[in-house]
N, C-alpha and C positions, 0 to 999 in steps of 0.2 A: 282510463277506459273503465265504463261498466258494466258492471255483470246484469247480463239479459235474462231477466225472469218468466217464464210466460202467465197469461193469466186465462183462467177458465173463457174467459169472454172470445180472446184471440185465436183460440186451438180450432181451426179447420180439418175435421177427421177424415181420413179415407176410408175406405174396405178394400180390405185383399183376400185374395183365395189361396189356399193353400190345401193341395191335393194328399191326403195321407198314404196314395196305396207305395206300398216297399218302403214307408219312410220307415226307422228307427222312431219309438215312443221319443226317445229322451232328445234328440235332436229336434223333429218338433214341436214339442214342448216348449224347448229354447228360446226357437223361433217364433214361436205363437205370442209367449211369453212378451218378450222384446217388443213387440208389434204392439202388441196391447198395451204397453207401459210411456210407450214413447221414445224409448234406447235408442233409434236408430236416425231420429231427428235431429238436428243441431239445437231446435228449442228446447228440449230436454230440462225439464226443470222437476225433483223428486217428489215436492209435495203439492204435483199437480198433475190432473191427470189429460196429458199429454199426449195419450195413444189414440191409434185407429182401428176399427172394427176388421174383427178376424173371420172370415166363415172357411170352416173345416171340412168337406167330402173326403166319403169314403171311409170312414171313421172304421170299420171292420175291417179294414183290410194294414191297419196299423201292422208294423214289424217289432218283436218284441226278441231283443238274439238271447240267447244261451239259453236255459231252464226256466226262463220264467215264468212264461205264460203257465207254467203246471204246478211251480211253487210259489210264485207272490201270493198273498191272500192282500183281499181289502176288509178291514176290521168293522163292524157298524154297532151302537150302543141305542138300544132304544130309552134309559132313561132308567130302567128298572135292575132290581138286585137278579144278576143272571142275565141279564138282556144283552150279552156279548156274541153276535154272532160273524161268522168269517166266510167269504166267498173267494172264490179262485177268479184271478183272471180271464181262466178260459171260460167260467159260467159266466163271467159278466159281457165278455165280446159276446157271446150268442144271445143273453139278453137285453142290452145296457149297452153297445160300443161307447155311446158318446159319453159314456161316463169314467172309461180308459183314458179317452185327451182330456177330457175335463179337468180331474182330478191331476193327472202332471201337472199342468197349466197352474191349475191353484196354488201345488206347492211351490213352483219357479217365480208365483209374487210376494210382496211384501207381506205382510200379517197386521194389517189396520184398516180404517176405512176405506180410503182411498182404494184397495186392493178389491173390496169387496163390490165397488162399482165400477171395476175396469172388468170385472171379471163378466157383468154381462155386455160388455163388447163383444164376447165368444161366441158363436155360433157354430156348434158341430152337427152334423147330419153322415148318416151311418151309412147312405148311398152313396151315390153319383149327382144326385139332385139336390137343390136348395132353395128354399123360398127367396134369394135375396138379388133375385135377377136385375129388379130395377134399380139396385143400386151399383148395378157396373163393378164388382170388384175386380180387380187389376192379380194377374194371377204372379204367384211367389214360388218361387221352386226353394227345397229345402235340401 
């Protein structure tokens, strides 16, 4: 018997929705994750990018349990001596939501190429609405 490879040519992608409100950051993530890599496929092959298109609603209304949302910080470096600056969580959901799913998302893939173009598979939107109506996405509960 042999092992079945897939190849960029043969990968038919879907789109799925996946609703954020009362989900957990970290179990989303997971899920989104997964989706976007290809894990839940039987073609599954690692150095190929095998997933399907994610879009995200509701992106504000994430659940984040214990203390976090008022102690995590996200760190940002502009490049220069001193240019280290930190934001909390809760400044970024009121400016930024889609940049809470984002950033989980990024650290739940790999850390090479391949990762950096499944990552725009992702589509999050901070409402209820999303541009991505004509492609039908099939809804996911998490």
């Amino acid at each position: 018997m042999k092992t079945y490879l897939a190849k960029k040519e043969t990968v038919q992608p879907k789109w799925h929705l996946i609703d954020a409100t009362e989900v957990p950051l970290g179990r989303l993530a997971v899920k989104a994750a997964n989706l976007i890599r290809g894990r839940h496929k039987p073609t599954y092959t690692p150095s190929v990018d095998t997933g399907d298109y994610v879009v995200v609603i509701n992106a504000n209304k994430v659940v984040l349990t214990g203390k976090k949302e008022v102690q995590n910080e996200y760190m940002f470096f502009s490049g220069f001596v001193g240019g280290e600056s930190y934001r909390k969580v809760s400044l970024m959901r009121q400016r930024h939501p889609e940049f809470i799913i984002e950033h989980a998302v990024k650290g739940m893939l790999p850390k090479n190429r391949i990762a950096a173009k499944m990552l725009t598979k992702l589509r999050v939107f901070a409402g209820p609405t999303h541009t991505h109506e004509a492609n039908n996405p099939q809804k996911i509960s998490v």
